[in-house]
C-alpha positions in Angstrom: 203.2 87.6 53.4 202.8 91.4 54.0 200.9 91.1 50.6 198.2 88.9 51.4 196.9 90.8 55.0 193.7 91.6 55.2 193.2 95.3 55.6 193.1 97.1 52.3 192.2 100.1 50.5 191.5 100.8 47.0 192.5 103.3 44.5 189.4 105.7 43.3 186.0 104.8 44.0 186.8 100.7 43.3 185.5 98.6 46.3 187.1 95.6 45.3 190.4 94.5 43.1 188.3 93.7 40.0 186.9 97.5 39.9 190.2 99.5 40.2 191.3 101.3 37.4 192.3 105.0 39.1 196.0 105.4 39.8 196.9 105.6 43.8 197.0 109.9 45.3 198.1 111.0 48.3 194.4 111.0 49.8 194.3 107.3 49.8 198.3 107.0 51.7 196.5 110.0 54.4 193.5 107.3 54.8 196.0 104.5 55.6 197.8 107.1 58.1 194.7 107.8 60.0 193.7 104.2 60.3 197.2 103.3 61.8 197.0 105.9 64.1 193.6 104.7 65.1 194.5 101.5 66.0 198.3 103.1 67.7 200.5 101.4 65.2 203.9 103.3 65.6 206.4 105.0 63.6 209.6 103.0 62.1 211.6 106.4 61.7 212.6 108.9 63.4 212.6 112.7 62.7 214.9 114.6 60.7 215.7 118.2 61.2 216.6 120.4 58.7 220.1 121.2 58.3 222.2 124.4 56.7 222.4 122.7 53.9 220.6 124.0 51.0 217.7 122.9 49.8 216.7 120.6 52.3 214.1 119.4 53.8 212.9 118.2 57.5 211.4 115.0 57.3 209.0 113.6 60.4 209.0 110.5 62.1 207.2 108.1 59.3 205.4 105.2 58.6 207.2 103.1 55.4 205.3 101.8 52.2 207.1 99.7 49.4 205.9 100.0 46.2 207.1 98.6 42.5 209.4 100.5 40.4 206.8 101.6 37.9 204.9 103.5 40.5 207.9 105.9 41.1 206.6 108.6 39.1 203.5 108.5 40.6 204.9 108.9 43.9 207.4 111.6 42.5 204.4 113.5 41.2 202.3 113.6 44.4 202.1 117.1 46.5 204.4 117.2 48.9 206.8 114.7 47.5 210.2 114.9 49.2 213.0 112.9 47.6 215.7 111.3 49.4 218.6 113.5 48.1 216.8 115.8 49.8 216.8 115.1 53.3 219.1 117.1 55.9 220.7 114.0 57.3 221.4 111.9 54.1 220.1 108.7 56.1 217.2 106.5 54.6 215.5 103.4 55.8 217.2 101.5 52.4 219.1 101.7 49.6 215.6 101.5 47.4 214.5 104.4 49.4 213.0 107.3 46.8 211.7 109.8 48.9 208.9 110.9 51.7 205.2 111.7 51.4 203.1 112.7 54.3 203.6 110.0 56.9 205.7 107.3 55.1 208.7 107.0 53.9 208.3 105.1 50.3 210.5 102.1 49.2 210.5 100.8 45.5 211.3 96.9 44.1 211.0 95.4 40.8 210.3 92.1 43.2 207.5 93.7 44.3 205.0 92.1 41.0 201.6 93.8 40.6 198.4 91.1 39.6 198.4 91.3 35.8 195.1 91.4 34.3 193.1 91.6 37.8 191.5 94.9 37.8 189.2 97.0 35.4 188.9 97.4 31.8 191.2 100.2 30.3 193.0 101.4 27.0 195.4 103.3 29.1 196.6 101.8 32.3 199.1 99.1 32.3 198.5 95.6 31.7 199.7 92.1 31.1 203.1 92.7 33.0 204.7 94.5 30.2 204.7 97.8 31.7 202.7 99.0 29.1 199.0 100.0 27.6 197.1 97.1 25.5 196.6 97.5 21.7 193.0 97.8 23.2 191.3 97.8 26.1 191.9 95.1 28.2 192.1 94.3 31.8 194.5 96.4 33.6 197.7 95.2 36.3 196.7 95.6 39.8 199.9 97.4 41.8 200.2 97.3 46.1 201.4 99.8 48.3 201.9 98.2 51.8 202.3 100.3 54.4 203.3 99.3 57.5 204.3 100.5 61.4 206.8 99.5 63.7 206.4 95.2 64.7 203.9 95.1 62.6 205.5 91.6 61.2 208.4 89.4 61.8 210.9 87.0 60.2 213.5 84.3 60.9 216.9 86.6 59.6 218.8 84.7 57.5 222.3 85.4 59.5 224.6 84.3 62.5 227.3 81.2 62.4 224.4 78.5 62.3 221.6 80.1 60.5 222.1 77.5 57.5 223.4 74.0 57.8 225.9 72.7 55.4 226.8 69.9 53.4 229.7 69.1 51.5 230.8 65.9 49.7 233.7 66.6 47.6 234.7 64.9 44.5 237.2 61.8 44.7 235.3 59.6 46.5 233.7 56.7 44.0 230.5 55.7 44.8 227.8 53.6 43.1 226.9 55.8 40.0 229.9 57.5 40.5 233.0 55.1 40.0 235.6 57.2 39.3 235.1 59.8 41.9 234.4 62.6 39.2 231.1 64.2 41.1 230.9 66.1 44.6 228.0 68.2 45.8 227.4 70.9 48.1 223.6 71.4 49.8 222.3 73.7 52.3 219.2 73.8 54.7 217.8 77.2 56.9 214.9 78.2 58.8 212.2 80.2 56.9 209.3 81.6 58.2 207.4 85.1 58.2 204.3 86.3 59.7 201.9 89.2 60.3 202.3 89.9 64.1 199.6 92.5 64.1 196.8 92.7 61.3 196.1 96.5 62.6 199.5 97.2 62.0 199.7 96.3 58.0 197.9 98.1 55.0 197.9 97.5 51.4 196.6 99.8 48.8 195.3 98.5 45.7 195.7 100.7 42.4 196.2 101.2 38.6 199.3 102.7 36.7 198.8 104.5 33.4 201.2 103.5 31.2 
């Protein structure tokens, strides 16, 4: 859902999905910054001072942006780049939590699936899903960052004493199809629903990986 809103930005000089083929910088997450704060969307974190540790690092009160796994080095690589083993506090939004750049904290999933074959033509960037350059140029895999502030979407949380309904038959009953009792069966039904509460709010950036 937080995939398909309608404000987004693309890597480079692309205008649309079919033209990307530059990897996503730090400019482009600083562009997403200044359009939340234009329209108030507000911070999910909270600052983290600096401790006596060594080595670390105070982090500011951020936005968050998930990204797939094969963008981690991208992210790592970025000016600025703060990892989480890094921070004072040793608290993070997530367990998939990799580190802080600029204004967002950034979050990394193999769930999150880029658009193979949906951007431009390259020898270099990944494409067809296989995390990997073509034999020759081809069409490369378009990757998402979404970024997103505090409320900017809600869903029904699958938790609580009657957040699913269930059913159980058990075996040793014979029924018709079932004379001699040998079959049971166990189903479940739950509430699903998630939703963009705030267009403003949610922010995708579209780029390339090279592979």
């Amino acid at each position: 859902v937080l995939n398909a809103g309608t404000t987004v930005f693309y890597s480079g000089d692309a205008t649309t999905r079919s033209e990307v083929v530059d990897t996503i910088e730090k400019a482009s997450l600083t562009k997403v910054e200044r359009f939340f704060r234009r329209n108030k969307a507000r911070k999910l974190t909270r600052i983290l001072g600096a401790s006596e540790k060594i080595a670390t690092e105070p982090i500011p009160a951020c936005y968050v942006a998930v990204v797939h796994t094969d963008a981690i080095p991208v992210f790592q690589a970025m000016e600025g780049f703060i990892p989480v083993e890094k921070y004072a506090s040793g608290k993070h939004v997530h367990a998939n939590e990799i580190g802080t750049v600029g204004a967002f904290r950034v979050l990394a999933s193999a769930n999150f699936n880029p658009i193979e074959k949906a951007g431009a033509s390259s020898a270099t960037n990944m494409s067809g899903g296989k995390g990997s350059a073509p034999a020759t140029a081809e069409k490369c895999d378009v990757y998402s960052c979404v970024c997103f502030g505090a409320d900017a979407y809600a869903v029904t949380p699958l938790k609580g004493r009657e957040a699913i309904q269930m059913n159980v038959y058990p075996p040793g009953k014979p029924t018709p199809g079932n004379e001699l009792g040998q079959k049971g069966f166990v189903s479940w039904s739950m509430f699903d629903a998630a939703m963009i509460t705030n267009e403003l709010w949610v922010a995708r950036i579209e780029f390339a990986i090279e592979a």
